[in-house]
Every structure is written in structure tokens, then in C-alpha cells.
N, C-alpha and C positions, 0 to 999 in steps of 0.2 A: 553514525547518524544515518538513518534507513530513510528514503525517500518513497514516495509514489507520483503517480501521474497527476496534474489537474484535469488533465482532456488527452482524449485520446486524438492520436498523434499520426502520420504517416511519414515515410521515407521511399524513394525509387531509386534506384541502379541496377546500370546496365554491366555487366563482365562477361565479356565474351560472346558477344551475341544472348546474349542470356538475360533477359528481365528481371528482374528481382526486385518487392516489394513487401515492405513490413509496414504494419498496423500494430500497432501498440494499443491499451487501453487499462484505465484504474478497474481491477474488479475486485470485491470485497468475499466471493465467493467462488466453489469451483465450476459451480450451475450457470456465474455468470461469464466464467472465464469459458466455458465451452458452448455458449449461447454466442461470443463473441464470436469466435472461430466460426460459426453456423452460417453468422449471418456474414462474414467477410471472406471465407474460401471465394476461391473462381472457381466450379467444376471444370471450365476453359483450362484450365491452369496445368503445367504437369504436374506441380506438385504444392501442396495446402502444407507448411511445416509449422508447428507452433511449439511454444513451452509457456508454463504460464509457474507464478511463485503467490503464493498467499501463506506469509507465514508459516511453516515447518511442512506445509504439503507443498510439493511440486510434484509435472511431470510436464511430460516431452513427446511427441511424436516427430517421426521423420518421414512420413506419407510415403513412405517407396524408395527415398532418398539409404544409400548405404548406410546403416544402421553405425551409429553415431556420430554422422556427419554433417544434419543437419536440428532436430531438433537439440540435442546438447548444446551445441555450441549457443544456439539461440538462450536455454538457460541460462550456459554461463555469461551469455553477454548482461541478462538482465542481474545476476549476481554481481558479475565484475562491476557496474553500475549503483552497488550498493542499491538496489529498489526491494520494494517487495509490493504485496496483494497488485500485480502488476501480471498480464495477457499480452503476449507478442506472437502476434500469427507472420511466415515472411512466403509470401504466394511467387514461385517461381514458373516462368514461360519456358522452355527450353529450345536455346538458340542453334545448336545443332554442331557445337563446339564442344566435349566432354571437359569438364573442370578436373577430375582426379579427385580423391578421395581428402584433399590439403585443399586443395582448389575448392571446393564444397566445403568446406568447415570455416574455410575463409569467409565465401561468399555468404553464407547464411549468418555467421556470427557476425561480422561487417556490417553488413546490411542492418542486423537488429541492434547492434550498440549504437550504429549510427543517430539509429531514429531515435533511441529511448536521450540519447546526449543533445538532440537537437530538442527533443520537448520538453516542458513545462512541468516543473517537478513542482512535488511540497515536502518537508519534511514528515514522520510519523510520529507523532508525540503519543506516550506511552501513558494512558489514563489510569489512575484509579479512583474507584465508587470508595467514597465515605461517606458516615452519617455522623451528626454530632445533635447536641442540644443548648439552647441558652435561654438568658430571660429574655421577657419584652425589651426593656431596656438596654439590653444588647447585643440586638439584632441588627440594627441598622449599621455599626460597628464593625462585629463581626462580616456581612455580606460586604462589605468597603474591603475590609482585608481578602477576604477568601477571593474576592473578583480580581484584587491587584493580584493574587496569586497567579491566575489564569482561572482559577474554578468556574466550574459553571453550576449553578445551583438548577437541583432537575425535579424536586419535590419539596414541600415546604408544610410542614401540618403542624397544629397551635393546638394546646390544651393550655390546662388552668393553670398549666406551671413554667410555661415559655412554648418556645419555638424547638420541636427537630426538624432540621434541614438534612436533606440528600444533594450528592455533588459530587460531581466527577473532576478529576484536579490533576495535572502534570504528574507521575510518579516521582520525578524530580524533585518538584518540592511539596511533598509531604512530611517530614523530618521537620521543615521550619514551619510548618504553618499548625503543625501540630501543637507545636511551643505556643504559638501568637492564641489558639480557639484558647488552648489551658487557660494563658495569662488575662485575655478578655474576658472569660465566664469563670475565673476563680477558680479551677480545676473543675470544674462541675458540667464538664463541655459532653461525657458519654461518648470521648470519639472511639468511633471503632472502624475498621478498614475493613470493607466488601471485600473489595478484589482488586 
């Protein structure tokens, strides 16, 4: 079960004379995951580390940080979290105490499980686009079921011979609802799966 943000989130910790703070945020693209980072870096800062996850694309920077010891671990905090299309920037001050190379993977990965654990998830439910068709007569029927489904119907066009409907619907339950359009419309439903 893959989560995301509702709202983007903050977290502060101090280790060691050392500042540290993440910002989380839902992004649905990579344009807006590094639009995030833009506007929430400190150039104050010694260091801006982010990773961000949207579905099969990730990546990572560690701004100056020993090259795998801070944006990775931020990664894998947002993996270990099971999240995804999820932006974790963690903006560090540098307190004048050296963390060590464990010390830094701690404090950055820390830091960003912290926040993403303390904020406001949803789960990601797995949609797909179907189209189907019926008569006049049962439409009102049919739209009763496909909505207890969870469906949400997203187009609706009438000719002389009924209704096809478009609707995007849980992946989950597409197998049963496929059954319920057939037995409503007599087999004569034309469903066919988009995507």
C-alpha cells in the first residue's frame, strides 16, 4: 500500500550543534519536485540535500555532503516509508562539530523519516479509464453501481441507441464490476479498458 502527502509537512533537529531541517511535499511531477527544492533551499544554509520519488523515476543530490551520505539516505527514508510522487529537501546549518560519514547518513535520513512519519498521508489508489455502453433505461442503474464501486464517471455521450459512459474506477475492482455492467445491460455493455 504506497502512500503520499496530503500537504506539505516540515520537521527541525538539532545533532550536534548542527541544524537540520526537512520539508516534505506531494509532487506529481519532476518539474514540480525541483520547483520545490528552488523555492525552499536556504542559500544561508551549508547545505540544500534533497531526493524526491514519483513513481519509477527517482533521484538524489547530496549538495557538497560526502557523496552518499546525504541525499541516499533521504531516498531511502521516503522508500522505507513506503511513499511515493513525494519531495524531501533536508536544509542543513553547520554547527562546527564534524558528524562522520555514519554520523551524516543518520542525521539526513533521521531527519527526513522523521517528517514524512509525522505528516498527513493518503493512500495511492491505482485507477483505470474504462468505457462501456447501455440503454436509456439503464443508466440510472448502472451509474448507482459503477459509483458504489468508487467509479467516477468523466464523460457521458447519448446517441439513438443509449448512453457510453467514460470512468475511471479502483484497478481493484474492475474484475467485479465488469460482471455487475454485463448483467445490467444483457452483455451488450462494449466494455473495454483504456488503461
Amino acid at each position: 500500500m504506497t502512500h503520499t502527502l496530503t500537504a506539505p509537512c516540515s520537521y527541525q533537529e538539532d545533532i550536534k550543534k548542527s541544524r537540520f531541517v526537512a520539508y516534505a511535499a506531494p509532487v506529481t511531477t519532476v518539474s514540480e519536485a525541483m520547483q520545490f527544492f528552488a523555492e525552499r533551499s536556504d542559500p544561508e544554509a551549508t547545505h540544500n540535500c534533497w531526493a524526491y520519488r514519483i513513481g519509477q523515476e527517482y533521484r538524489f543530490n547530496d549538495d557538497g555532503e560526502p557523496g552518499g551520505t546525504a541525499g541516499r539516505p533521504i531516498l531511502q527514508a521516503i522508500e522505507g516509508q513506503d511513499m511515493d510522487r513525494v519531495a524531501v529537501l533536508v536544509v542543513r546549518w553547520y554547527g562546527g562539530i564534524k558528524l562522520g560519514a555514519g554520523g551524516l547518513v543518520r542525521a539526513y535520513g533521521g531527519c527526513a523519516a522523521n517528517c514524512l512519519r509525522l505528516a498527513q498521508r493518503t493512500e495511492i489508489v491505482d485507477l483505470a479509464t474504462v468505457t462501456c455502453a447501455c440503454g436509456f433505461a439503464e443508466l440510472a442503474l448502472l451509474k448507482s453501481r459503477l459509483a458504489q464501486a468508487g467509479a467516477v464517471v468523466q464523460q457521458e455521450d447519448f446517441n439513438e441507441e443509449g448512453v457510453s459512459l467514460r470512468f475511471v474506477v479502483p484497478r481493484s475492482a474492475i474484475s467485479d464490476l465488469e460482471v455487475t455492467v454485463a448483467n445490467i445491460t444483457r452483455g451488450r455493455s462494449a466494455w473495454e479498458l483504456l488503461s
